[in-house]
C-alpha positions in Angstrom: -8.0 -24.3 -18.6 -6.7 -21.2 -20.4 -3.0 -20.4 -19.2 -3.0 -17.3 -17.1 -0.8 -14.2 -17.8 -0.1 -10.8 -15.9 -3.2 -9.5 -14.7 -4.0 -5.5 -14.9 -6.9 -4.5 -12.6 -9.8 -1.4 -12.8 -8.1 0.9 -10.5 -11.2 1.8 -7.5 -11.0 5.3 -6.9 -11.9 7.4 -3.7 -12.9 10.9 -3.4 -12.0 12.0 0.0 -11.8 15.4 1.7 -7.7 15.5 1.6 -7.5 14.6 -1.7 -6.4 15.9 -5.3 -5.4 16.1 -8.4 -1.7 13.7 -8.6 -3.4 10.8 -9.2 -4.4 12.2 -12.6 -2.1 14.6 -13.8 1.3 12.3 -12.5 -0.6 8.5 -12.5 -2.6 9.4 -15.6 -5.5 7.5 -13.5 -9.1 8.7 -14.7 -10.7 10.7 -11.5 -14.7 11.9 -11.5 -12.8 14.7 -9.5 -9.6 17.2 -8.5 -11.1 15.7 -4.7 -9.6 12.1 -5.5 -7.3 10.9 -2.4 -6.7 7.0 -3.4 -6.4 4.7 -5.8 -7.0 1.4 -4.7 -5.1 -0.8 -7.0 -5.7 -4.6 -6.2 -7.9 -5.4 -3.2 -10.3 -7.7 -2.4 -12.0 -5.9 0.7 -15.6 -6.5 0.9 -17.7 -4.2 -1.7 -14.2 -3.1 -3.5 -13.5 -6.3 -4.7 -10.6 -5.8 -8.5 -11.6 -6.3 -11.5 -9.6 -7.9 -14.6 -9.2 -4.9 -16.6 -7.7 -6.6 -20.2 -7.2 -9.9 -21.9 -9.4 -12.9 -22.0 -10.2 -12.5 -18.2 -11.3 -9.2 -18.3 -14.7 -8.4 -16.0 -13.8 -11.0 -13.8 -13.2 -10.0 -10.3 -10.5 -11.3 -8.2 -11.9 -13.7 -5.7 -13.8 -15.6 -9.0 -10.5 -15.4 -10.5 -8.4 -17.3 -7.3 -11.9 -19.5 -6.9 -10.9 -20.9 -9.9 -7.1 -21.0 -10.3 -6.1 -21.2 -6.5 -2.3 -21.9 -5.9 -1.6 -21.3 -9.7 -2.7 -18.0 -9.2 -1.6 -17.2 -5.6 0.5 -19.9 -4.4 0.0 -22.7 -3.0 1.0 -21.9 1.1 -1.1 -18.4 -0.1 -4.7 -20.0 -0.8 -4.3 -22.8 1.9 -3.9 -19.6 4.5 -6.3 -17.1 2.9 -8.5 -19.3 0.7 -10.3 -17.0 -1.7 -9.7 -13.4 0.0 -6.6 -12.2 -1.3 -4.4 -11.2 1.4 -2.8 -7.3 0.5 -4.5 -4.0 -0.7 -2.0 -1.8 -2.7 -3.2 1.9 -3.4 -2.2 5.3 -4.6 -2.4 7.8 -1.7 -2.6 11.8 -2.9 -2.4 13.8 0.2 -3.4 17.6 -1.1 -4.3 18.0 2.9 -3.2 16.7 5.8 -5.1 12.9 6.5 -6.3 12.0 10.2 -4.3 10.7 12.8 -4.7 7.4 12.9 -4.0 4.0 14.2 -4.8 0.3 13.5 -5.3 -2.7 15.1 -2.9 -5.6 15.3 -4.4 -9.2 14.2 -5.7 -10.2 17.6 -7.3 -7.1 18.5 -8.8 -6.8 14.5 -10.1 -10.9 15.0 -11.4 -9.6 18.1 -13.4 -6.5 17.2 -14.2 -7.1 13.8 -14.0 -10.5 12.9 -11.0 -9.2 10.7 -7.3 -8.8 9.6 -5.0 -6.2 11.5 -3.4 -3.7 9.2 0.4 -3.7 9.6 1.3 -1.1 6.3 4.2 0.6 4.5 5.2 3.4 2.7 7.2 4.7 -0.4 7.2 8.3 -1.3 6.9 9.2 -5.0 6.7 12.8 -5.0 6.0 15.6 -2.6 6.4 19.5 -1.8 8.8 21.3 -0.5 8.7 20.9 3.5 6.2 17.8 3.1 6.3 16.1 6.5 4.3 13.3 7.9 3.7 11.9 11.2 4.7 8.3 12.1 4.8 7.5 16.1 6.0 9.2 19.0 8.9 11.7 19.6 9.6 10.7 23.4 9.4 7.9 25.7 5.3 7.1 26.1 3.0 5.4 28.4 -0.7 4.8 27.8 -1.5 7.3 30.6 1.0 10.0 29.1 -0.9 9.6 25.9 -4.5 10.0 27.8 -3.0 13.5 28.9 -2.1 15.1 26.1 -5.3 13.7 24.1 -7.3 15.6 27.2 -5.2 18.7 27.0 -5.8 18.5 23.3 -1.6 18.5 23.0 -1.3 15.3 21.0 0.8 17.4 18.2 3.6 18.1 21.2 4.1 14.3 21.0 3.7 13.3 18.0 7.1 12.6 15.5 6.9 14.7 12.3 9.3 13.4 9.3 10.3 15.7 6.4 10.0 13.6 3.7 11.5 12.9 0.0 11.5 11.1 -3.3 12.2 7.4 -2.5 11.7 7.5 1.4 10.3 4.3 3.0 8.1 4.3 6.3 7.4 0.4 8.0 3.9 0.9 9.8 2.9 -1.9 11.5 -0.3 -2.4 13.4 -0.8 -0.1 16.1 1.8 2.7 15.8 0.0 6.1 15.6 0.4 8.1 12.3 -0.5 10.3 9.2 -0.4 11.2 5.9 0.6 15.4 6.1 0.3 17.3 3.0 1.6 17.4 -0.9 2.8 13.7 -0.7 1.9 10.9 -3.4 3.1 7.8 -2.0 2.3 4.1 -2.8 0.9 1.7 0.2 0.9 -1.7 0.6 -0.8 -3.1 3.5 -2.6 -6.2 4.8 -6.0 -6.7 3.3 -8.1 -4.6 6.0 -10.4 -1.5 5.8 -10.2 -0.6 9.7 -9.2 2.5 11.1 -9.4 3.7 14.4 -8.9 7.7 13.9 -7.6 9.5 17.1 -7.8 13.5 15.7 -9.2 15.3 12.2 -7.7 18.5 12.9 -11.3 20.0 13.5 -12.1 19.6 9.9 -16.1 19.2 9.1 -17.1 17.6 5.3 -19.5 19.4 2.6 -22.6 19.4 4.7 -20.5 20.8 8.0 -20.6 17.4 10.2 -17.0 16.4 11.8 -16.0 13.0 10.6 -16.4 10.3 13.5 -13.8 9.9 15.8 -12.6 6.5 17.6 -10.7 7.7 20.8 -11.8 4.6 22.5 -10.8 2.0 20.4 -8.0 4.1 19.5 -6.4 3.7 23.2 -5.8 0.1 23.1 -4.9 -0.7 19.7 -2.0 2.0 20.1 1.7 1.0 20.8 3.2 3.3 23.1 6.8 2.1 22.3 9.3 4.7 21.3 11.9 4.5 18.5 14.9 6.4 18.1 14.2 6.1 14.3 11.1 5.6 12.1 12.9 5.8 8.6 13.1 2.1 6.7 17.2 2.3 5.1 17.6 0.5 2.4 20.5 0.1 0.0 19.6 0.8 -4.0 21.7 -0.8 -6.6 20.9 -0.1 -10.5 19.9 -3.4 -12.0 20.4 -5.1 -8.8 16.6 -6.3 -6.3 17.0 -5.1 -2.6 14.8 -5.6 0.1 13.2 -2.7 1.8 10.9 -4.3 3.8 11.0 -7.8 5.6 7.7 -8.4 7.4 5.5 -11.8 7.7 2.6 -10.0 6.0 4.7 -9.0 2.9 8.2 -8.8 1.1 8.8 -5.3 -0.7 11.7 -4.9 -3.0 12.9 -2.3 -5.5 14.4 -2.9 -8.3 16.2 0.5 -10.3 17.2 -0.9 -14.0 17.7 0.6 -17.3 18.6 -2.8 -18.9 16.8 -6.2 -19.1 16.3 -8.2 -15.8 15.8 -11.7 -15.4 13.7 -12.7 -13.0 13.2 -16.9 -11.4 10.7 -17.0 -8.9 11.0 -21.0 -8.8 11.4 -20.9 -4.8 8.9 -18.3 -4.5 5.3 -19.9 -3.7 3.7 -16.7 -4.3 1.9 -14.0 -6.8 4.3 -11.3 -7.3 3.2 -7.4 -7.9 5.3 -5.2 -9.2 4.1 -2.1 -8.8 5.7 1.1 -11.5 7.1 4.3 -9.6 9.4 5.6 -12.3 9.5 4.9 -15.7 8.3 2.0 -18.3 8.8 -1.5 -18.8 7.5 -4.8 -20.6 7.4 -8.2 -19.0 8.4 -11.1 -21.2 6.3 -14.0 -20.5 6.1 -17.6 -21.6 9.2 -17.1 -24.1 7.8 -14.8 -26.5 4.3 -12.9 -25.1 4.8 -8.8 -23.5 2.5 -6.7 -21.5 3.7 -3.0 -20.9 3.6 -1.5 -18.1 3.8 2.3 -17.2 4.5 4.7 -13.8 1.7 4.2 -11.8 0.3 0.9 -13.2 0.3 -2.1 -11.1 0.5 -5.6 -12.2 -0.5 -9.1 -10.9 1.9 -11.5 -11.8 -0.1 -15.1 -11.0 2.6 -18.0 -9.4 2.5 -20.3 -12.3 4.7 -17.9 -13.7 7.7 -18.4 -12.5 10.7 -17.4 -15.2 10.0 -13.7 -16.6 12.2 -11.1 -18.5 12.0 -6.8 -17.8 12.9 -5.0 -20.0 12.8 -1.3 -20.2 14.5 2.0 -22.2 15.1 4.3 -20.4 15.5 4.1 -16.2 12.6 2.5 -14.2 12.1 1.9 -10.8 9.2 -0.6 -9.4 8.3 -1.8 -6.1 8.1 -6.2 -6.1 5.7 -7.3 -3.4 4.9 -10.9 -2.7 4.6 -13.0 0.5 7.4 -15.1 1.9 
């Protein structure tokens, strides 16, 4: 069996009625469209299953690809849990409008309903406009029947917690809190591998031939958690040339790593795939002592779990986003 090497994927994009133009003119992406609202970088939900985009495994897709290699490509603990579905979607998300608010259900509801994974998610902003704010959970103590009220009244907005955001900024989602994408941010997503949304309010907006989007206020009510937080922000310490965590959740581990010199990387106690995912920047990996891939901003790489010594190295200052599961 051929060894395997750092897998690039055929991004999968979506045209969507909040979308624009980022994803080309910052990601360099190809879009049909100035309409494009995601990128969906590696996923293996059902009918948007990643294909190998270069190298000898090109036009394979990616549950042929870990049908074949198994632990060497995902890890061991990975493929005995998941078996052939690959277990994170990681997009691209170009807000030019304001997205639904939304929620999503939690494993047990999601198993439930849909014969599915839940969809426990995070953010990291990469650009946005002036005054950009999004909306992630509640602004005051909540109850189910508190919520019921102001959904009635059609005063969801007076409870809802807006967040002005920046370059850099990190929001945990998981399953069930309420939230949205507002306007003029580009972030990057990585979630559990899940397509299910339950979408509370559209803002009244009606697509191309004038029909309103559907609407799950049902659903919505019980996949909800009503529990306030004082804070919604993910803090995170960021050292140049140094990994630190940002988020810590059993679905996935997300560091970033700022360098503008090489990095060595061991992932000997790591039974997992690693993605790194490229925010700022450019960098080759060093593979199998002497072989390099390049990698630019908004390129996302698959780094299969045979691989387990690799170099970075870069000119000039890069940032990327490591994912893997712990």
């Amino acid at each position: 069996m051929s060894e395997l090497y750092p897998l690039k994927f055929n991004p999968i994009i979506k045209e969507t009625l909040w979308g624009g133009d980022k994803l080309n003119k910052v990601l360099k992406k190809k879009t049909p469209s100035s309409g494009c609202g995601e990128s969906w970088e590696i996923s293996s939900v059902k009918n948007n299953i990643s294909v190998v985009s270069d190298g000898f495994l090109s036009e394979n897709n990616l549950e042929e690809l870990i049908e074949i290699y198994m632990g060497d490509l995902v890890g061991d603990k990975v493929y005995e849990k998941f078996g052939i579905a690959f277990p994170l979607l990681l997009k691209f998300i170009d807000a030019n409008d304001v997205l639904s608010i939304q929620v999503h259900p939690d494993d047990k509801l999601a198993e439930e309903r849909h014969q599915s994974f839940g969809k426990t998610e995070m953010w990291y902003i990469l650009e946005n406009t002036p005054g950009a704010e999004l909306i992630v959970g509640f602004n005051q103590k909540m109850t189910r029947q508190l919520y019921l009220e102001h959904f009635k009244n059609n005063t969801l907005k007076e409870i809802l917690n807006n967040e002005k955001v920046k370059p850099g900024d990190v929001f945990f989602i998981p399953a069930g809190r309420i939230h949205a994408i507002g306007a003029g941010i580009l972030l990057a997503e990585i979630q559990q591998t899940s397509d299910i949304t339950y979408r509370i309010y559209d803002w009244d907006r009606k697509d191309a031939s004038g029909k309103s989007r559907e609407l799950h206020t049902e659903q919505a009510v019980d996949a909800i958690d009503y529990t306030f937080h004082k804070t919604y922000r993910s803090n995170y310490i960021e050292t140049l040339n140094k990994t630190n965590n940002i988020i810590d959740c059993p679905y996935f581990f997300t560091n970033i790593l700022t360098f503008n010199q090489p990095v060595e990387k061991d992932y000997n106690l790591i039974d997992s795939f690693v993605i790194y995912m490229c925010v700022e920047g450019e960098f080759n990996i060093q593979y199998n002592k002497d072989e390099t891939v390049a990698v630019k901003k908004g390129e996302t790489i698959l780094l299969p779990a045979v691989l387990k010594n690799v170099t970075l190295n870069t000119n000039a200052r890069t940032k990327i986003l490591e994912v893997y599961i712990k």
